[in-house]
N, C-alpha and C positions, 0 to 999 in steps of 0.2 A: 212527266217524271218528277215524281217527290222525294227529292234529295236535301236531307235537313244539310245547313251551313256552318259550320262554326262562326260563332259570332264572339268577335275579339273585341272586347271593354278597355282602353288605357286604364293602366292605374296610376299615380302619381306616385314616383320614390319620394318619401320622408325625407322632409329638408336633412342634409348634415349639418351637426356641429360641431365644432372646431373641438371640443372636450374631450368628444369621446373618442376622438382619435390623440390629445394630448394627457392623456390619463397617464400617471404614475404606474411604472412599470411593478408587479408584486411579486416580490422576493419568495422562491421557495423558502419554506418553514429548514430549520435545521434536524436532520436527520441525525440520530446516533452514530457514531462512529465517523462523522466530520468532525474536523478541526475545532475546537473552542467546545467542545462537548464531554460529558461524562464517558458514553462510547469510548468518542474519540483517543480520550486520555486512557481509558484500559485497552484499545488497543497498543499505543503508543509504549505503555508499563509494559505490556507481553511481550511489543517487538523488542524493547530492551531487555526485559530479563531471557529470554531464549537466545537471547546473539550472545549477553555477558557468558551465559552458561557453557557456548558452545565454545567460544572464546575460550573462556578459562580452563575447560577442560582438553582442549586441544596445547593451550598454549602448557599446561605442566605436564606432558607426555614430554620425553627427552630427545625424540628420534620422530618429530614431525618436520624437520627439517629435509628430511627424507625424501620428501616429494614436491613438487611446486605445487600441486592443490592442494594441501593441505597448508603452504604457506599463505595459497591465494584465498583459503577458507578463514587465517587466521585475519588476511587483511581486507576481507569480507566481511566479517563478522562486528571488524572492530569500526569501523566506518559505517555498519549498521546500526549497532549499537551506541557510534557518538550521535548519528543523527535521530533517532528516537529519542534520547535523551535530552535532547536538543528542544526537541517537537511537543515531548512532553512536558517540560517544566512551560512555553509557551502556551500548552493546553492548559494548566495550572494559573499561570497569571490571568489567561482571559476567563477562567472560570471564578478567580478570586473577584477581579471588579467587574463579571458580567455583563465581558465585550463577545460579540459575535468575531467571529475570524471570517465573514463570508466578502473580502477583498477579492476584485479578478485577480490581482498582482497576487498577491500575496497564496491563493487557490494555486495560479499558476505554477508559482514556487515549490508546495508544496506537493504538488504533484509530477512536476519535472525531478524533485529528488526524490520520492519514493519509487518512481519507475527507473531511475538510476539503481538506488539501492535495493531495490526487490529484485531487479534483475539480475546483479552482482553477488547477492545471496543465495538465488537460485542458482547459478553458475555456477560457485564455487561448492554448495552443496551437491551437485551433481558429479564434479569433478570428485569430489571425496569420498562422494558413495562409490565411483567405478572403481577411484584405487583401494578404496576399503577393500571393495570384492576383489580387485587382482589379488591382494596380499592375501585376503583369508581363504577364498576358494580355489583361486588359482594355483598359486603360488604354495598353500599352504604352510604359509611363515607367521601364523597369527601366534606362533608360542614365542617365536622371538620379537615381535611384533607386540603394541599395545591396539589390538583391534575394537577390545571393547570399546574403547576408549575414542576412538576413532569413529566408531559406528554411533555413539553417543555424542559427539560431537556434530557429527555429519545429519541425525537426528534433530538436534536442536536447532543446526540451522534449516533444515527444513520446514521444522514449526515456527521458527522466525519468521522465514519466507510467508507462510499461511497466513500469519499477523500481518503483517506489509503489504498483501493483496488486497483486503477490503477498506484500509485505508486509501492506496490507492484507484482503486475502483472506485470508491464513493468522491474522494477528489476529480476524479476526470469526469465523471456524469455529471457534478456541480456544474463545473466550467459551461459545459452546454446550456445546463438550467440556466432561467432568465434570474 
């Protein structure tokens, strides 16, 4: 019976050396719309001007006192609006002398307060859309009511919110990146 064999050669594994396992660890590249970036800065402008907007136009209605979401939208808005402002003149300093913002600390940070306030934005625009629609559909009190106004409000924080997502998103995938 001619039965061929497998015939097994040792090979020898290549010495290691200590390098190439003590090699500097490489920084992902800075993605637009992170921190210390041009992105990043006009998202930061957007989430501030659509929270100020939403703010403002909520807060000169006379009778948004009317409902707790729409008070929780005003103090939603305005806590969104201080922390983008906040985020952005910080995007402005590090783009003036040409520091990177890519600290875990400091990523951290920034990331635990945008998922604060992106959530609390989305909240209370939620809440203001449903009473918007009780008052205009429901209820059909939108003539004694400033609905526009409301629903324009309730809008902008929405588009706030949109701005504050991919900030945040791009901050939490960082944190993973080496």
């Amino acid at each position: 019976m001619n039965v061929s064999r497998p015939m097994v050669h040792p090979v020898e594994a290549p010495p290691s050396t200590e390098a190439a396992h003590n090699r500097p660890r490489v920084r992902m590249k800075d993605m637009q719309g992170m921190p210390g970036t041009p992105g990043g800065l006009i998202l930061r402008l957007s989430q501030f001007l659509f929270a100020v907007i939403s703010l403002s136009v909520m807060a000169t209605t006379s009778d948004f006192r009317s409902a707790t979401a729409f008070c929780y939208l005003v103090l939603a808005a305005g806590l969104q609006s201080f922390w983008s402002l906040s985020l952005a003149l910080l995007d402005v300093y590090a783009l003036l002398v040409k520091r990177s913002l890519r600290n875990h600390l400091v990523i951290s940070f920034f990331t635990i307060g945008d998922g604060i306030t992106s959530t609390l934005t989305f909240a209370a625009a939620c809440a203001s859309a449903g009473i918007t629609v009780l008052i205009g559909s429901d209820l059909n009190k939108c003539a004694l009511n400033h609905c526009t106004r409301f629903e324009t409000a309730t809008a902008m924080a929405f588009i706030s919110w949109f701005a504050v997502s991919p900030s945040f998103l791009l901050n939490f995938w960082s944190l993973a990146a080496p």
